[in-house]
N, C-alpha and C positions, 0 to 999 in steps of 0.2 A: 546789399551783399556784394562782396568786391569780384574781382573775376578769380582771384588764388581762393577764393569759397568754392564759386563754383564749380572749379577743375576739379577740386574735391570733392564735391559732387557728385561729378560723373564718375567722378574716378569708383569713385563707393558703389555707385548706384549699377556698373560695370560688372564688378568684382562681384555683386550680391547676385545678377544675373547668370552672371558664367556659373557662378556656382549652384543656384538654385536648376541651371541647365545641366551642368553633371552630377549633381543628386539623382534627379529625374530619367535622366539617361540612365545612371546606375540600376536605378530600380527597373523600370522598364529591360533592359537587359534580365534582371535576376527573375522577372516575373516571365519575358517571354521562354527563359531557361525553361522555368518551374511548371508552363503549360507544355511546355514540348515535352519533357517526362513525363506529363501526367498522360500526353497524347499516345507516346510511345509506350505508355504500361498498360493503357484501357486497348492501344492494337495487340497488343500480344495476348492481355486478357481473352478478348474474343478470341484471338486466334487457337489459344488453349480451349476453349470451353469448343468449340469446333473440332478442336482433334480427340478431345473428349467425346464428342457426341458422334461421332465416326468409328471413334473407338469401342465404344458402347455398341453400337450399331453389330460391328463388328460381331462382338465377343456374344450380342445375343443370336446373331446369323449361324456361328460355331455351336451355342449351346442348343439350340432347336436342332439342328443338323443332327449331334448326337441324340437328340429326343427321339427320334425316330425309330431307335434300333434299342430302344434304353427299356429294359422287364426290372418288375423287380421294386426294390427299394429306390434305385436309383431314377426312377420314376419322378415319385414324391423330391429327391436331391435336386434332378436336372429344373424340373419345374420351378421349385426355387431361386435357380441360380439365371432361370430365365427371367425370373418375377424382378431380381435385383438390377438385371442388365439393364431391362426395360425402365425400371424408374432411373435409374442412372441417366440412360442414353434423355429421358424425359428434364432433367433436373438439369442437364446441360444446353438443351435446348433452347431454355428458359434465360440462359442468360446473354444470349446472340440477338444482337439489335436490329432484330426483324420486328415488323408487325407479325400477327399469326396468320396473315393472309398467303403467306410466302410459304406456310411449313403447318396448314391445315390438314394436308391430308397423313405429314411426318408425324403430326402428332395426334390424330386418329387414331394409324395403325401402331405407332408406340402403347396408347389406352387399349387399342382390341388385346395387343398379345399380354397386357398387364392384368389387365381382367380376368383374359383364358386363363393365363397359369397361375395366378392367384385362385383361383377355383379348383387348379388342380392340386396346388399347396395343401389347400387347405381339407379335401377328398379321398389325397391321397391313394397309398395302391395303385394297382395296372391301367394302364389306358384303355378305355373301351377303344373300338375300333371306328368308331367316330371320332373321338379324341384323337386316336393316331392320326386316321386324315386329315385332321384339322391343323396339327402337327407339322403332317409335312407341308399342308399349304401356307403356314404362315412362315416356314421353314425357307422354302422356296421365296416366298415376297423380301425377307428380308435378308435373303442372300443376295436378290437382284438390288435391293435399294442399297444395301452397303459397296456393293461393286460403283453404284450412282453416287454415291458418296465419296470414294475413296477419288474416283476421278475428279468431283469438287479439293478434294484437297490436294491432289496433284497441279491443279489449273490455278489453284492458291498459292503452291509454294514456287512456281514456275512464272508468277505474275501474272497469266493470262485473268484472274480474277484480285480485286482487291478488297481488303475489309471494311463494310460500312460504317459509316463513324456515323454513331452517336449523336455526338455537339454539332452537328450540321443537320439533324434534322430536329432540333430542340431550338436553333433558332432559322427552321424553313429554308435554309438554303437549299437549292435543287443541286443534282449532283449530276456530273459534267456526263453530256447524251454521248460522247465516245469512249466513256470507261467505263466497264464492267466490272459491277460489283459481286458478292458473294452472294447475296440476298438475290441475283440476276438467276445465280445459279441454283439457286433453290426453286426459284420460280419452274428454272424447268427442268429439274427435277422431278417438281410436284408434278409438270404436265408429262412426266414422262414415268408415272409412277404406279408398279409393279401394279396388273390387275389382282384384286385379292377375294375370291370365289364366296359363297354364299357357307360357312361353317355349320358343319352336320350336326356337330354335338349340339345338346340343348343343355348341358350343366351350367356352362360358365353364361355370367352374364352379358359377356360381351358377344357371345353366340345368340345368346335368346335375343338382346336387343337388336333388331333389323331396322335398317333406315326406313322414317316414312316422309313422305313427300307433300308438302301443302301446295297450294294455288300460289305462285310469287304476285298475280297483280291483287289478290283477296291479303297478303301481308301487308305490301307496298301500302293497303287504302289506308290498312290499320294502322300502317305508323303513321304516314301523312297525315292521318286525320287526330292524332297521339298530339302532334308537333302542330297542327293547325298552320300546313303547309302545304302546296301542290305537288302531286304523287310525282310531277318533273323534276320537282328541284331533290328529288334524293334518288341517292347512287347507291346501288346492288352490290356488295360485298362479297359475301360470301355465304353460305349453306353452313349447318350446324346437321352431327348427324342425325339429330330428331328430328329435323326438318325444318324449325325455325330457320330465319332468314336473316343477316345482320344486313341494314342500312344505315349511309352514313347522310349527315349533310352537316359541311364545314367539317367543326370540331366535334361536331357529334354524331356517337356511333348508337343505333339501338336495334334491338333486335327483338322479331315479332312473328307469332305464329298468322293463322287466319283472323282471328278476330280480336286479340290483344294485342298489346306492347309488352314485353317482357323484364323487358333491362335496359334501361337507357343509360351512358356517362358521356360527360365531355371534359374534354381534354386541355381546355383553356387556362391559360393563370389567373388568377383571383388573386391579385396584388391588394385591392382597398376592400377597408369597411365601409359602407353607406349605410346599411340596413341592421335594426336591432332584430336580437335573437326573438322578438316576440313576433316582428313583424313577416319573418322568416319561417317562422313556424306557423303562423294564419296561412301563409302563401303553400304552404307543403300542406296543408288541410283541403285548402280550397285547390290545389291539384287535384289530390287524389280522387277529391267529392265530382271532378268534371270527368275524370274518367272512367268513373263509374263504379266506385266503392263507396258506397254511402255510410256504410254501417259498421266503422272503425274508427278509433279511438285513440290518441297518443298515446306511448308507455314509456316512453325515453329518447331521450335527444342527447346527444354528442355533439362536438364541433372537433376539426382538420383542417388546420392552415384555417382559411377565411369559408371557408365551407360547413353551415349549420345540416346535419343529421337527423333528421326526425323518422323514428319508429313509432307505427301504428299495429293497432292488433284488432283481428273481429269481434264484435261484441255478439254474445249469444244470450239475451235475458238481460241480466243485470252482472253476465260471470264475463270476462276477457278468455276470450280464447287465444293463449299463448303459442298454436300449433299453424294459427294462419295470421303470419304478421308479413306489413311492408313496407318499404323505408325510402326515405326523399331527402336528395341533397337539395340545399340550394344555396348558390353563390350570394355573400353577403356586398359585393359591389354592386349587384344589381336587380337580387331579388328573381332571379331567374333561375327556372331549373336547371341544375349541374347533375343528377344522380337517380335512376328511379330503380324500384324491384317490385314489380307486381305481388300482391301477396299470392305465401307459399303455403299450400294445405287447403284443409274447408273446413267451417265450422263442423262439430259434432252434431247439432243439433241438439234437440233438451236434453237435459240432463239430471237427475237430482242430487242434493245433496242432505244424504243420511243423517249427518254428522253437523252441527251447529258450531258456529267460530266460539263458542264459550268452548265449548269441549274439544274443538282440535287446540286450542290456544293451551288447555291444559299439559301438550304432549312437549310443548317450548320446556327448553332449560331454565332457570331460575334465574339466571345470569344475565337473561335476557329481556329489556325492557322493550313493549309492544310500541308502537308509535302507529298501527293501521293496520288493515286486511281487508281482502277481497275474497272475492270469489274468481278463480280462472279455471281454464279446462287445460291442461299441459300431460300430453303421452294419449290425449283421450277420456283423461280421467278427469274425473271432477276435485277439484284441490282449494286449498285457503292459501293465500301466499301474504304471510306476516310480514311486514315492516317492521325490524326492529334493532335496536342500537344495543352496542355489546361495549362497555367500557365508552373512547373516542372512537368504538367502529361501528358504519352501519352496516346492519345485515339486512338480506332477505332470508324467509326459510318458507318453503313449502310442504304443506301440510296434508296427506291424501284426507279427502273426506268419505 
């Protein structure tokens, strides 16, 4: 090759660079464009859904206010409009990029007052005179926390607080120890948050339920000993108003009365498959068998992203008790628990069944071909639940016996 090859060469091999360099450049331009909108509409998003939940806060502080003074029909009206503020101010909440650790006790008293006047919605007529008190004290709390509020969004729009972002704790960056976030201000908020007295009435159910209090180091064993870790390595979270307790360690949060585990999830990504659905559903078997349900049965399994779902149910006899079931994620990269729910209910105990599967089978439509049946217990009651295909559909149908 002569050296006038060569120069042509370069020359090309030049020309394909610079260009292949402002392609790249282009794009990179149009993409870090396309994240900075995206940045600047997920800030204003929170920022709205924060002056929504102030707002809310608000307009339920003014409507309890009126509750006080309110005979009549407008009773049953106010209560209503208190029911809607309260899930409103709740529903905004929800979409502010806290943890719930920041806005546990915000959204406590948002459930008390949802509760109360959903009870009163629904009861209707005058307020006893416990109701009223009860009234004016949640009237009171949430006049004090919306005035706690309102100063969060002054110290927001004035910069002394800034909105927490999202994409920076999705990929663990810490956030700079000299600037103060919004989630700072909720923290003390919370610790600065309206006492709210012991409620007289006993109608509604967020009156009758009262906090009860377990032993923290009698949870701590029982999760540690859940996770087959020392009671050291996990960190105290926060109180549930039953009294359960959440702890976390790492990625994982679970929360535990005295002597169970209640709910475990973790937070992690499950990017690969390593493990088949069979091998994953032995592994959520032989969970559940270690902590002490012996006496339950699959009944269905799902999968989410790389995450296999197995549901169990108690067996009573030879019938599934569909009234006390529990469910186990586990990550298919590694065969590890991701997800737990202690079963919910109790078995019924024996049961009979009157009725023979010939003769409930008789009560199926025509239309419908049988493919199985059992025996379960679902509401308490003793039932046949048919397997059966309808056309390309299948169905289930349950049958009382």
């Amino acid at each position: 090759m002569n050296e006038k090859h060569k120069r042509k060469l370069r020359r090309f091999a030049a020309v394909c660079a610079v260009t292949a360099f402002t392609v790249l450049a282009l794009f990179s331009a149009l993409y870090f464009a396309r994240v900075k909108d995206y940045r600047c509409a997920s800030r204003y998003s929170y920022e709205l859904s924060f002056e929504e939940t102030a707002a809310a806060v608000g307009a339920l502080s003014d409507t309890l206010e009126k509750s006080r003074y309110a005979t009549g029909e407008l009773c049953h009206a106010l209560a209503s409009e208190a029911f809607a503020e309260a899930c409103a101010a709740k529903a905004a909440l929800a979409t502010l990029p806290f943890s719930t650790v920041e806005m546990e006790q915000t959204k406590g008293f948002l459930g008390t007052v949802g509760d109360f006047t959903h009870t009163l919605c629904n009861r209707g007529g005058e307020y006893t005179d416990d109701e009223r008190a009860d009234v004016l004290a949640l009237s009171d709390a949430a006049s004090a926390y919306s005035a706690l509020l309102l100063d969060l969004k002054d110290a927001l729009s004035c910069g002394e607080l800034t909105m927490d972002s999202r994409e920076k704790q999705l990929v663990n960056i810490l956030p700079d120890p000299d600037e103060r976030h919004l989630s700072d201000g909720f923290a003390d908020a919370e610790a600065n948050f309206p006492t709210l007295r012991e409620l007289k009435s006993v109608s509604g159910e967020a009156a009758a339920a009262q906090p009860q209090y377990l032993d923290p180091a009698r949870a701590r064993a029982a999760a540690a000993a859940f996770l087959n870790v020392s009671e050291d390595l996990l960190r105290e979270e926060y109180s549930y108003a039953d009294g359960t307790i959440a702890f976390s360690r790492g990625t994982v949060t679970l929360r535990a009365d005295e002597e169970h585990v209640l709910t475990l999830s973790d937070s992690r990504l499950v990017d690969t498959v390593n493990a088949s659905d069979k091998r994953a559903s032995d592994k959520a078997r032989e969970l559940l068998r270690s902590a002490g349900y012996e006496n339950m049965t699959e009944s269905g399994r799902r999968k989410s992203g790389n995450v296999l779902y197995v549901t169990f149910v108690a067996k009573e006899g030879d019938a599934l008790c569909l009234d006390c079931s529990a469910e186990v994620g586990i990550a298919l990269d590694n065969c590890a628990l991701y997800f737990f729910r202690a079963p919910e209910g109790q078995p019924e105990g024996e049961l009979s069944w009157p009725l023979s599967a010939e003769d409930a089978k008789a009560a199926l439509p025509d239309s419908l071909e049988t493919l199985g049946v059992k025996k379960v217990i679902s509401g308490g009651e003793p039932c046949y639940r048919f397997r059966c295909r309808d056309g390309e559909r299948s169905v289930t149908v349950l049958v009382d016996a």
